[in-house]
C-alpha positions in Angstrom: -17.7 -33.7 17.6 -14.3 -35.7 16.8 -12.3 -34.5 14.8 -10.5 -37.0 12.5 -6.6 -36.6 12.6 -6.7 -36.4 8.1 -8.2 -33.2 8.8 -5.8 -31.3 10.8 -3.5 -30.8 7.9 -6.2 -28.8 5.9 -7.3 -27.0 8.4 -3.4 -25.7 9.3 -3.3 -25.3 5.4 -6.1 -23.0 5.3 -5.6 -20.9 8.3 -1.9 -20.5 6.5 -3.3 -19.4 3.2 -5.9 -17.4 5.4 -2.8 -15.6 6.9 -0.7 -14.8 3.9 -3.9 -13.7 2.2 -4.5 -11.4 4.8 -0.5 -10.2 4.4 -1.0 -9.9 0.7 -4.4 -7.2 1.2 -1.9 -5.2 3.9 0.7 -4.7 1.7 -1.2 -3.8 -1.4 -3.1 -1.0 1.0 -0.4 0.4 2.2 1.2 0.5 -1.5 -2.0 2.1 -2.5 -1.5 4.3 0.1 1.8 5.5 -0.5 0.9 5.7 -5.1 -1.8 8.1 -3.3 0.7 10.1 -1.5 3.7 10.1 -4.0 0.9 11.3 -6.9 -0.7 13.9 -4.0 2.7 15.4 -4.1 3.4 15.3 -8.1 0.1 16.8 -8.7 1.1 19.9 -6.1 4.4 19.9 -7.6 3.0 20.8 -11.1 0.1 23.0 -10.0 2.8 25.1 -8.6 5.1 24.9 -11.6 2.0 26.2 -13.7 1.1 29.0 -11.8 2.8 32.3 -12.1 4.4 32.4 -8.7 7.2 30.4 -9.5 9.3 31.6 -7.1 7.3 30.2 -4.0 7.5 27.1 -5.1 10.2 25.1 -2.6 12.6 23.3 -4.3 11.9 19.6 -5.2 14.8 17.2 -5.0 17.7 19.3 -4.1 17.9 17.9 -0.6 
């Protein structure tokens, strides 16, 4: 029922590490996320350099 004050300190640690843990798995979703996208586009990009309509292919990277 009481809490000891030695404790406190661990528990702030771990709800810390809890938090930055929780940062870490955001981050490498949304990375994974946007690899998905940038190969999405790669993969269309190559299709349509492969096929025989060339020419309705828009450009890539002349913007």
């Amino acid at each position: 029922m009481f809490r000891r004050q030695d404790e406190e300190p661990d528990e702030q640690w771990r709800m810390t590490v809890n938090l930055l843990a929780i940062i870490a798995v955001l981050v490498m979703i949304g990375a994974g996320f946007w690899l998905l996208r940038e190969l999405n586009a790669a993969k269309k990009a190559q299709e349509c350099l492969a096929s025989a309509a060339r020419h309705q292919c828009r450009q890539i990277g002349t913007r």
